[in-house]
C-alpha positions as CSV (number, residue, x, y, z in Angstrom):
1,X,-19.0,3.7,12.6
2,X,-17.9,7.3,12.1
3,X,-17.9,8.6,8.4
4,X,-14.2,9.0,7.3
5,X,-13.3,12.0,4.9
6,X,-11.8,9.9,2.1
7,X,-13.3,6.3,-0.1
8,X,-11.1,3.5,-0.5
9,X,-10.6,2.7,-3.9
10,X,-12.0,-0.5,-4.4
11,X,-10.6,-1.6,-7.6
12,X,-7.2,-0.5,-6.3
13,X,-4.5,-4.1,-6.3
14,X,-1.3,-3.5,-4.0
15,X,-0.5,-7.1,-6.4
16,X,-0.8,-5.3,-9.8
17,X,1.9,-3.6,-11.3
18,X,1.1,-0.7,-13.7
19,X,2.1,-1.8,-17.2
20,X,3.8,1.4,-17.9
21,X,6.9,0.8,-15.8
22,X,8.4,-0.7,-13.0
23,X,6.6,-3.0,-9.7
24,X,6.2,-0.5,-6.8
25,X,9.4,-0.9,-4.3
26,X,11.7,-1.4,-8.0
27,X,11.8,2.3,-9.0
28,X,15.6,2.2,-8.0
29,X,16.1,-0.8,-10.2
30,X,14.4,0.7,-13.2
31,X,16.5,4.0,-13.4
32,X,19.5,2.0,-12.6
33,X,18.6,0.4,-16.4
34,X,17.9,4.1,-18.4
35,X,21.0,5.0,-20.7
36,X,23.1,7.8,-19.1
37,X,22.0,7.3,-15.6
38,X,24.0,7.3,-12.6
39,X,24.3,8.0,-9.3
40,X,24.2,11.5,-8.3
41,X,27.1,12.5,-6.0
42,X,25.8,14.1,-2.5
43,X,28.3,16.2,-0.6
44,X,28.1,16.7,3.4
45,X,28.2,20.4,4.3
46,X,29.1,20.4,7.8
47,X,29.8,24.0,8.1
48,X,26.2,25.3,6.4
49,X,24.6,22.7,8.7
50,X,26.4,24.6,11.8
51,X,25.4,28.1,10.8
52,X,21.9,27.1,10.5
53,X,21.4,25.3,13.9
54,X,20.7,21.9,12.1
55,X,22.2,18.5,12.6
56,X,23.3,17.9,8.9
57,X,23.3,19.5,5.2
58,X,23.6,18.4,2.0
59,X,24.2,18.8,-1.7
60,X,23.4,17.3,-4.4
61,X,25.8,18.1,-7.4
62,X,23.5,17.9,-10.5
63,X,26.5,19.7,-12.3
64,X,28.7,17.1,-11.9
65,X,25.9,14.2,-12.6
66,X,24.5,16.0,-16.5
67,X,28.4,17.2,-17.2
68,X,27.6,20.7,-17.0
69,X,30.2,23.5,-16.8
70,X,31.3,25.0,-14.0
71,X,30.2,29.0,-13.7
72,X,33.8,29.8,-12.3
């Protein structure tokens, strides 16, 4: 058997959820239930994504999701 570069952790459970917060695979569900929270919007930017040679761009407007003032 060849050595490998990294130990298992043996007293690592996939079934055990860490008491601090949510089951792995439920993050989405646990911020869902934090006061204030929601969604934040993502806008396509097809033009930015043209200019750079890439297939599709993004943003996503924190400004809009903490009701932060626009720098006009």
């Amino acid at each position: 058997m060849k050595p490998s570069r990294y130990d298992e952790n043996r007293f690592r459970s996939d079934a055990a959820a860490p008491p601090w917060g949510p089951a792995p695979g439920d993050v989405e569900s646990f911020h869902r239930t934090l006061p204030g929270w929601r969604e934040t919007p993502l806008v396509g930017l097809p033009a930015l994504a043209r200019e750079l040679g890439v297939s599709r761009s993004n943003l996503l407007l924190k400004i809009e999701k903490y009701g932060l003032e626009s720098a006009d």
